[in-house]
C-alpha positions in Angstrom: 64.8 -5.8 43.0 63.8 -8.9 42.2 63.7 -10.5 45.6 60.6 -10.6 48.4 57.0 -10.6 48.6 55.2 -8.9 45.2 53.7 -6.1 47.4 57.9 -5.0 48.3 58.4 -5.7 44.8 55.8 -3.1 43.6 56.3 -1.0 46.4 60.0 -0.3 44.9 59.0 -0.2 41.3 56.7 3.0 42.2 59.3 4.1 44.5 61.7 3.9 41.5 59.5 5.5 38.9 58.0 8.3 41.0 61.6 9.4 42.4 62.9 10.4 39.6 60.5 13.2 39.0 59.8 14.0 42.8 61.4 16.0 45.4 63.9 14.7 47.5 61.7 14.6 50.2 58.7 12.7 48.3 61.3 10.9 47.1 62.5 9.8 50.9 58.9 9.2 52.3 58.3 6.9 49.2 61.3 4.7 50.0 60.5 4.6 53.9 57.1 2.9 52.5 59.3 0.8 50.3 61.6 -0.2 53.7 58.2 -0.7 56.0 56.8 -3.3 53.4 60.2 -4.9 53.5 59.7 -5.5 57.2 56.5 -7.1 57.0 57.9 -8.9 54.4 60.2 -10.1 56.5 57.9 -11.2 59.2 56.8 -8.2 61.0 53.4 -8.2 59.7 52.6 -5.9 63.0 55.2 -3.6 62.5 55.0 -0.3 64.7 57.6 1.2 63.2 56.8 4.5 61.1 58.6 7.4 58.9 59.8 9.0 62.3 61.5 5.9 63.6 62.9 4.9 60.2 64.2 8.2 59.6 65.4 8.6 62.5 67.7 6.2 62.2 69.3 6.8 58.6 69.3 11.0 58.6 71.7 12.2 60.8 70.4 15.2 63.0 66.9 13.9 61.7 65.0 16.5 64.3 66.7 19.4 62.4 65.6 18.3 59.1 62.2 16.7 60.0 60.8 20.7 59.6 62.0 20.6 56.4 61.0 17.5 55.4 57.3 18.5 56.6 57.4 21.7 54.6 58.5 20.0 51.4 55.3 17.5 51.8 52.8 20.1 52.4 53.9 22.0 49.5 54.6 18.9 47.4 50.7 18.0 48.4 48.7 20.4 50.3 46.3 18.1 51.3 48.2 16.5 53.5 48.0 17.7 57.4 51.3 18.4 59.0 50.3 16.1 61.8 49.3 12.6 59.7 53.5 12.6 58.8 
């Protein structure tokens, strides 16, 4: 990626690097981040769209795998409260 603002672009080169060795599901939440800088990027500076929303729109059935998804990040980092994804 070569195009947008130098915050998308380094947004996707850590996306890029740390997905390789991650999860799927770190992997995922690092390229919503990737997707959300895009959109301020692209204007949206106030953007009040988070993980939910954006996943909810690419993972079909999202709701069924959002439990999942919250399982994988709390074991993936344990520090992190169910409730702050």
């Amino acid at each position: 990626m070569i195009y947008g603002s130098d915050n998308v672009v380094k947004k996707f080169a850590y996306w890029k690097t740390q997905a390789a060795g991650s999860n799927g599901s770190d992997a995922l939440v690092l390229f919503i981040d990737v997707i959300i800088e895009i959109r301020k990027d692209m204007g949206n500076q106030n953007t009040k769209m988070n993980m939910d929303d954006l996943l909810g729109m690419l993972i079909i059935d999202y709701e069924s795998y959002k439990k999942k998804l919250i399982e994988d990040m709390q074991a993936s980092h344990p520090h992190v409260a169910s409730s702050s994804r």
